[in-house]
C-alpha positions in Angstrom: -93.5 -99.6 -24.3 -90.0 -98.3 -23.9 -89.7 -100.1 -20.7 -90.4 -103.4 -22.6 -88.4 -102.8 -25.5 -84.9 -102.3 -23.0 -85.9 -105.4 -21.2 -86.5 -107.9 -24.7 -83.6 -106.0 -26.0 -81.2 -106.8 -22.7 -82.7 -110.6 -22.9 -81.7 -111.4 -26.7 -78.4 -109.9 -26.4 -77.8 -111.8 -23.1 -79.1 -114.7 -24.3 -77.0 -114.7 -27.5 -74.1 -114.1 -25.4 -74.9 -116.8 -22.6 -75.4 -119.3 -25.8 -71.9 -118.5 -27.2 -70.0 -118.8 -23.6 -71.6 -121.8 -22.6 -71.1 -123.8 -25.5 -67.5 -122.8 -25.1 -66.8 -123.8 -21.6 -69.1 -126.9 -22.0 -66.7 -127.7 -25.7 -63.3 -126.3 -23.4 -64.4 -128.3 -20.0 -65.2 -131.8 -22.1 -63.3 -131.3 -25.5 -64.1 -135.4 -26.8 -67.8 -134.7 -25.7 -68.4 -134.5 -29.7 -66.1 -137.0 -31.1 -67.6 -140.7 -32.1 -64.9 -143.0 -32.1 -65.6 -145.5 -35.1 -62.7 -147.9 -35.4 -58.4 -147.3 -33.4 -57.8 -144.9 -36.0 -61.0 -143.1 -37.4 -62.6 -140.9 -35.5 -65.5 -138.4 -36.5 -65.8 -134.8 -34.8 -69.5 -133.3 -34.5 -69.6 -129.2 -34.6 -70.3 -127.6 -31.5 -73.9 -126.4 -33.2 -75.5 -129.4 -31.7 -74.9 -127.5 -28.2 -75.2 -124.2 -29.4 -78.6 -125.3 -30.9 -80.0 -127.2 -27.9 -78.6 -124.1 -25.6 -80.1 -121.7 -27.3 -83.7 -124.0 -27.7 -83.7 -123.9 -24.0 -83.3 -120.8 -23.7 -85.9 -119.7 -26.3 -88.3 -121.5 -24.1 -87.9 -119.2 -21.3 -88.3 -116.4 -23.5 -90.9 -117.8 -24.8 -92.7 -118.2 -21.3 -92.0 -114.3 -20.1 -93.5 -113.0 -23.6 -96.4 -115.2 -23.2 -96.3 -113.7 -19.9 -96.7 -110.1 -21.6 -98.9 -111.3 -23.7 -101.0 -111.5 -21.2 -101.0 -108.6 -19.0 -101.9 -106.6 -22.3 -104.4 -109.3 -23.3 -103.1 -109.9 -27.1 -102.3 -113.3 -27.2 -100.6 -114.7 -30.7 -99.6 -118.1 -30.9 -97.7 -117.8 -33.7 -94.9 -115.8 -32.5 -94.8 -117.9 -29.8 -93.8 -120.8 -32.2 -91.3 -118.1 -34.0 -89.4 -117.5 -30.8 -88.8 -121.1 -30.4 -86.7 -121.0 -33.9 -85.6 -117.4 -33.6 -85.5 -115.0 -30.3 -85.1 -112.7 -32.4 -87.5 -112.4 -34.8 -90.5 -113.6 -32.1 -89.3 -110.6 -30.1 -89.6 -108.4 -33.3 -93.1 -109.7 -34.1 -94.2 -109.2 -30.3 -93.3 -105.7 -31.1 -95.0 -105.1 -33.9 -98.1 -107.2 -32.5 -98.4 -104.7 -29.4 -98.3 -101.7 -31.8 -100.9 -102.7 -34.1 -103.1 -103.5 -30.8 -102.1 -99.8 -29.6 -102.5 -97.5 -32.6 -106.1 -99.6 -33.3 -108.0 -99.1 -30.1 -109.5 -96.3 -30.6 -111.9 -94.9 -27.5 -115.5 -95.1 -27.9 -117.4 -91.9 -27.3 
């Protein structure tokens, strides 16, 4: 369980930190990528939270693969945190957590 918990814990930070970094190089390498020119002197600027959002979807995906991944070797399978880690790595990581140790302090041996 500790084992697990360093490896989710490394993941969300890096993937936090991968989601700020590349939506900076992507905004610093192509700066007009958001801007929608309406007319020769208005233009209109997104925010760079379309990128960070679609950056960090993808990357929920793959966390979302190596948890269901988990969820399997210890044969607990929850679909809902599944569909929480696609909004939130964060919280589906917390509730994968708490999933394995309700499934651990509940089997009980039989005698």
């Amino acid at each position: 369980m500790t084992r697990l918990l360093k490896k989710y814990t490394i993941l969300v930070v890096a993937s936090i930190v991968i989601i700020r970094l590349a939506t900076a190089i992507i905004i610093t390498i192509w700066p007009d990528l958001l801007t929608i020119k309406i007319s020769d002197i208005e233009t209109h600027k997104l925010g760079t939270v379309f990128i960070e959002r679609g950056i960090e979807y993808f990357i929920n995906i793959i966390l979302i693969i190596l948890i269901y991944l988990e969820m399997k070797n210890i044969k607990v399978y929850s679909y809902p945190v599944l569909i929480l880690t696609f909004f939130s790595n964060l919280l589906g990581v917390i509730f994968f957590f708490l999933i394995m140790a309700y499934q651990r302090i509940n089997i009980k041996p039989i005698e």
